[in-house]
MIMAR-422536 format. One line per 3 residues: number of its first residue (from 1); their letters; for each residue y, z, x of N, C-alpha, C, O, CB. Coordinates in Angstrom, 2 decimals, m for minus. Glycine has a CB too. Layout:
residues N
NUM> a> Y Z X Y Z X Y Z X Y Z X Y Z X; ... $
***
This chain:
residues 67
1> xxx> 43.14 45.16 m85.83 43.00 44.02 m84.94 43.60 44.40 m83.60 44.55 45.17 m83.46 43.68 42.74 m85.52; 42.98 43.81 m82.69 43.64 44.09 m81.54 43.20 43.23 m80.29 42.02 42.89 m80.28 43.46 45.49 m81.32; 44.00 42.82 m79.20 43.39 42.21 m78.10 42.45 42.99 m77.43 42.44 44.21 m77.21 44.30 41.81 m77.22 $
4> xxx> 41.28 41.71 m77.01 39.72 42.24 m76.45 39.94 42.38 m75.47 39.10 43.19 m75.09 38.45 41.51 m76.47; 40.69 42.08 m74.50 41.54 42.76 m73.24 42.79 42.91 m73.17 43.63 42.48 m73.95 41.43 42.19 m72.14; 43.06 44.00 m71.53 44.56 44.04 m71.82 44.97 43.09 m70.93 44.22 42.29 m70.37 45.33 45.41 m71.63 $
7> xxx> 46.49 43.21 m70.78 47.41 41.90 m69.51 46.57 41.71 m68.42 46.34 40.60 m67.93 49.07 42.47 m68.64; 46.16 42.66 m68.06 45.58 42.73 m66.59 44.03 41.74 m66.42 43.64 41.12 m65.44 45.23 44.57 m66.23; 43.46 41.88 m67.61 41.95 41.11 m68.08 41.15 42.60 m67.66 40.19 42.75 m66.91 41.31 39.30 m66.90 $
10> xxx> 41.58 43.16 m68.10 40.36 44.31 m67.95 40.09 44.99 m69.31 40.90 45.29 m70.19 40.78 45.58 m66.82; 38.69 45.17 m69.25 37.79 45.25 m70.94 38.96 46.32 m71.01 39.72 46.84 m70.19 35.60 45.90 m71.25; 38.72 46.40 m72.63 38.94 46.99 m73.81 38.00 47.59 m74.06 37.96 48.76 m73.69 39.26 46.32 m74.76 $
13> xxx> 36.78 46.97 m74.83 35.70 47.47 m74.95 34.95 47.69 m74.30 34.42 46.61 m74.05 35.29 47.16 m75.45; 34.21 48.87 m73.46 33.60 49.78 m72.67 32.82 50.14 m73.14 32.96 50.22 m74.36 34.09 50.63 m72.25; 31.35 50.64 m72.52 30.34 51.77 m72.73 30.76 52.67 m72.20 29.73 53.30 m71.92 29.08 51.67 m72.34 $
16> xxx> 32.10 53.57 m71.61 32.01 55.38 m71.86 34.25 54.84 m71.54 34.94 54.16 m70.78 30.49 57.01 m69.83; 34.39 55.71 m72.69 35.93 55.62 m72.30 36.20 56.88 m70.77 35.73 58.02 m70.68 37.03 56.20 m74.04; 36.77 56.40 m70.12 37.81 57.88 m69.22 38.78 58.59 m69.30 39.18 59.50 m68.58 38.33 57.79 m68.26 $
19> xxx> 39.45 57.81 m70.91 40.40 58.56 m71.21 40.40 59.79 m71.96 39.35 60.09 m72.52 41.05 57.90 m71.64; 41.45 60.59 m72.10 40.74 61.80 m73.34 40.81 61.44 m74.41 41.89 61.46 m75.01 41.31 63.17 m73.56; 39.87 61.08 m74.88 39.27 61.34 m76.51 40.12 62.48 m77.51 40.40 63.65 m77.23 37.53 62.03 m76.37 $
22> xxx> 40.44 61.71 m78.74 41.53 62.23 m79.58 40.28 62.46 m81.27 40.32 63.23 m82.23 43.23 60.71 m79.66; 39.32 61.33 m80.86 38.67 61.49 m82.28 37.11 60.44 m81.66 36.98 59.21 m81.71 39.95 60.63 m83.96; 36.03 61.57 m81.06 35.05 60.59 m81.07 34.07 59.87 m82.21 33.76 60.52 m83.21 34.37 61.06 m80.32 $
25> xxx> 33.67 58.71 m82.04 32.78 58.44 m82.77 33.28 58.02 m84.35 32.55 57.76 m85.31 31.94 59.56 m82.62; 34.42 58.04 m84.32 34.98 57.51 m85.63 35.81 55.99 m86.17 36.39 55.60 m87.18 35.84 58.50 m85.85; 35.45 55.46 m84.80 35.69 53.70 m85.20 33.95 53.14 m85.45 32.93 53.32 m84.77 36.65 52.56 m83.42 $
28> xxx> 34.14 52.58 m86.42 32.88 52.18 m86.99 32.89 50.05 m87.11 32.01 49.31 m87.55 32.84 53.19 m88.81; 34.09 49.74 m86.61 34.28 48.25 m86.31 35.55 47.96 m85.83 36.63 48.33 m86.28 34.06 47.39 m87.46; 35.29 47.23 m84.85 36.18 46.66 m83.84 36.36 45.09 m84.27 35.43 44.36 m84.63 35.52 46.87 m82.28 $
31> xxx> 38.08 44.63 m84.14 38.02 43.50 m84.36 39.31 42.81 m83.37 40.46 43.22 m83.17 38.03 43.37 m85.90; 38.67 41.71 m82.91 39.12 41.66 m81.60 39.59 39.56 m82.16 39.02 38.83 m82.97 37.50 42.27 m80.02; 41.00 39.25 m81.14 40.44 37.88 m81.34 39.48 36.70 m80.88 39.55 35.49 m81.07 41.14 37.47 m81.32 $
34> xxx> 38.55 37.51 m80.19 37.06 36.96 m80.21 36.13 37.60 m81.27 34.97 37.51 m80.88 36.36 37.20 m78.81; 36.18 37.91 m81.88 35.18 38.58 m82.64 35.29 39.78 m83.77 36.33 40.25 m84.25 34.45 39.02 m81.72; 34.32 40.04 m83.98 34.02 41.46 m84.71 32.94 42.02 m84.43 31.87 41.42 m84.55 33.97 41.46 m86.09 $
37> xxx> 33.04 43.41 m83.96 32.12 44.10 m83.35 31.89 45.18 m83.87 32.86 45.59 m84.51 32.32 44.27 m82.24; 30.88 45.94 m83.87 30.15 47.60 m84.46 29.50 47.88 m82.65 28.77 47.32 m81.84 28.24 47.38 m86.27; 30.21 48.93 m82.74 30.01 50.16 m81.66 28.21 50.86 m82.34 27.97 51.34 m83.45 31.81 51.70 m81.89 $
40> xxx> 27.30 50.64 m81.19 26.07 51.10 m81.31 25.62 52.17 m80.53 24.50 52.52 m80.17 25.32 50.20 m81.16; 26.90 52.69 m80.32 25.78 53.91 m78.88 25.40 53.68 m77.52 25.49 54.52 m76.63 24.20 54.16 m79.22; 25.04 52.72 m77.42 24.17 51.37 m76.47 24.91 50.27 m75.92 24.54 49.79 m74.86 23.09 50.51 m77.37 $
43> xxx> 26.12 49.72 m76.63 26.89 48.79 m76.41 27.85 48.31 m77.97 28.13 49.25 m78.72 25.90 47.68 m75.75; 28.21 47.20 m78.30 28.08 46.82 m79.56 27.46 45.36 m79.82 27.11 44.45 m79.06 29.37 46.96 m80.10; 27.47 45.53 m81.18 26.42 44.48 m81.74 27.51 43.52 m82.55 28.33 43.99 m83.33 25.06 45.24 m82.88 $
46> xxx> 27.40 42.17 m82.25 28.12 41.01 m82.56 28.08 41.00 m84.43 27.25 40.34 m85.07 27.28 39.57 m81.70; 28.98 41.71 m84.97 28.81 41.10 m86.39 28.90 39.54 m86.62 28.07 38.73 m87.03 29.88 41.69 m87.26; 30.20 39.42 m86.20 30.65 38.03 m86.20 31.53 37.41 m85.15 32.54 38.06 m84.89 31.28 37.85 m87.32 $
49> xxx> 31.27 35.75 m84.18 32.08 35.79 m82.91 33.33 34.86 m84.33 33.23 34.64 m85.54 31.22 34.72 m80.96; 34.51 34.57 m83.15 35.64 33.54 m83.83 35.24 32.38 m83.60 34.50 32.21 m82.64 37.10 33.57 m83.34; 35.55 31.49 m84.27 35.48 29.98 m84.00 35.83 29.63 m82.95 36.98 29.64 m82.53 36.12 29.22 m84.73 $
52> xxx> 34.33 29.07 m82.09 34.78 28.07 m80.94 34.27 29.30 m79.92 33.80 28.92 m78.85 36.73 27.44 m80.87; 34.33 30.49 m80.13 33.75 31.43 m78.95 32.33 31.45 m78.68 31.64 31.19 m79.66 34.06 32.84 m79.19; 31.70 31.70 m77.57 30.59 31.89 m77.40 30.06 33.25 m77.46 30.82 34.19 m77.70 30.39 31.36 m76.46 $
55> xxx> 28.62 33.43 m77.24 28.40 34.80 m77.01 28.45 35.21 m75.67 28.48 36.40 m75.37 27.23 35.19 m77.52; 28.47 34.08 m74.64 28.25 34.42 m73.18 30.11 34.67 m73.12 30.42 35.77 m72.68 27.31 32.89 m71.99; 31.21 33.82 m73.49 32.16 34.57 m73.39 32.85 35.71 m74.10 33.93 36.22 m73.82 32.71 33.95 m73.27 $
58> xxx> 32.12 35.95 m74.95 32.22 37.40 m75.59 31.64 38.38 m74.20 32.35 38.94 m73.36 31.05 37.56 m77.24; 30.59 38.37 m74.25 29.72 39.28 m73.57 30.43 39.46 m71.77 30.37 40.58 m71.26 27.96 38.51 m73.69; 31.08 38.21 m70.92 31.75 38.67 m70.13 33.48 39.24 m70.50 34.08 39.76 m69.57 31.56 37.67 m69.24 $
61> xxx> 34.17 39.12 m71.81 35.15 40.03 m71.71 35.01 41.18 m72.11 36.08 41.78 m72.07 36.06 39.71 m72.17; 33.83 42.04 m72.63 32.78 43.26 m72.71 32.74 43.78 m71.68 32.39 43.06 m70.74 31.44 43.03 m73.03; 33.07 45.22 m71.39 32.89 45.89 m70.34 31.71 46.84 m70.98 31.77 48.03 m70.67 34.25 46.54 m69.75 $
64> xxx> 30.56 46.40 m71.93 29.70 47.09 m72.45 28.61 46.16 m72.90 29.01 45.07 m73.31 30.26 47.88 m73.42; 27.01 46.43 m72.89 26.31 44.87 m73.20 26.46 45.34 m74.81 26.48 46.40 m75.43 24.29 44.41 m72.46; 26.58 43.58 m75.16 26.11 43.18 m76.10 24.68 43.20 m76.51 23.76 42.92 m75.75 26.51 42.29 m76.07 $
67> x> 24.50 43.65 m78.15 22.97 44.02 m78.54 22.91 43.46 m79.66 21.88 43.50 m80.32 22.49 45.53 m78.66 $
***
C-alpha cells in the first residue's frame, strides 16, 4: 500500500520513471488509497477505485492515462 501521491501532490504513478531502476517490470499491482491498479505498458488499468472515488479523480492524480 502506499500514497497515490507524494506531500508535494505530484504523481506517484507515471508512464516512464527518471529514477534509476533497481528491478524493472516486476510490480504487477499497485495499491494506492484511491484504488488498485495493474501497470499495462500503456498506462494502468483500474482493477478497482475506493469508495466514494471517481475515475476522473483517479485519472487526474495519475501522471499516466488510465486504460
Amino acid at each position: 500500500m502506499m500514497q497515490h501521491v507524494t506531500k508535494k501532490q505530484e504523481h506517484k504513478l507515471v508512464a516512464r520513471c527518471d529514477y534509476p531502476l533497481t528491478a524493472k517490470g516486476v510490480v504487477s499491482l499497485v495499491i494506492t488509497e484511491l484504488g488498485v491498479f495493474e501497470p499495462t505498458g500503456e498506462g494502468f488499468r483500474v482493477v478497482e477505485l475506493a469508495p466514494g472515488v471517481t475515475r476522473e479523480q483517479a485519472a487526474a492524480a495519475t501522471g499516466a492515462p488510465l486504460v
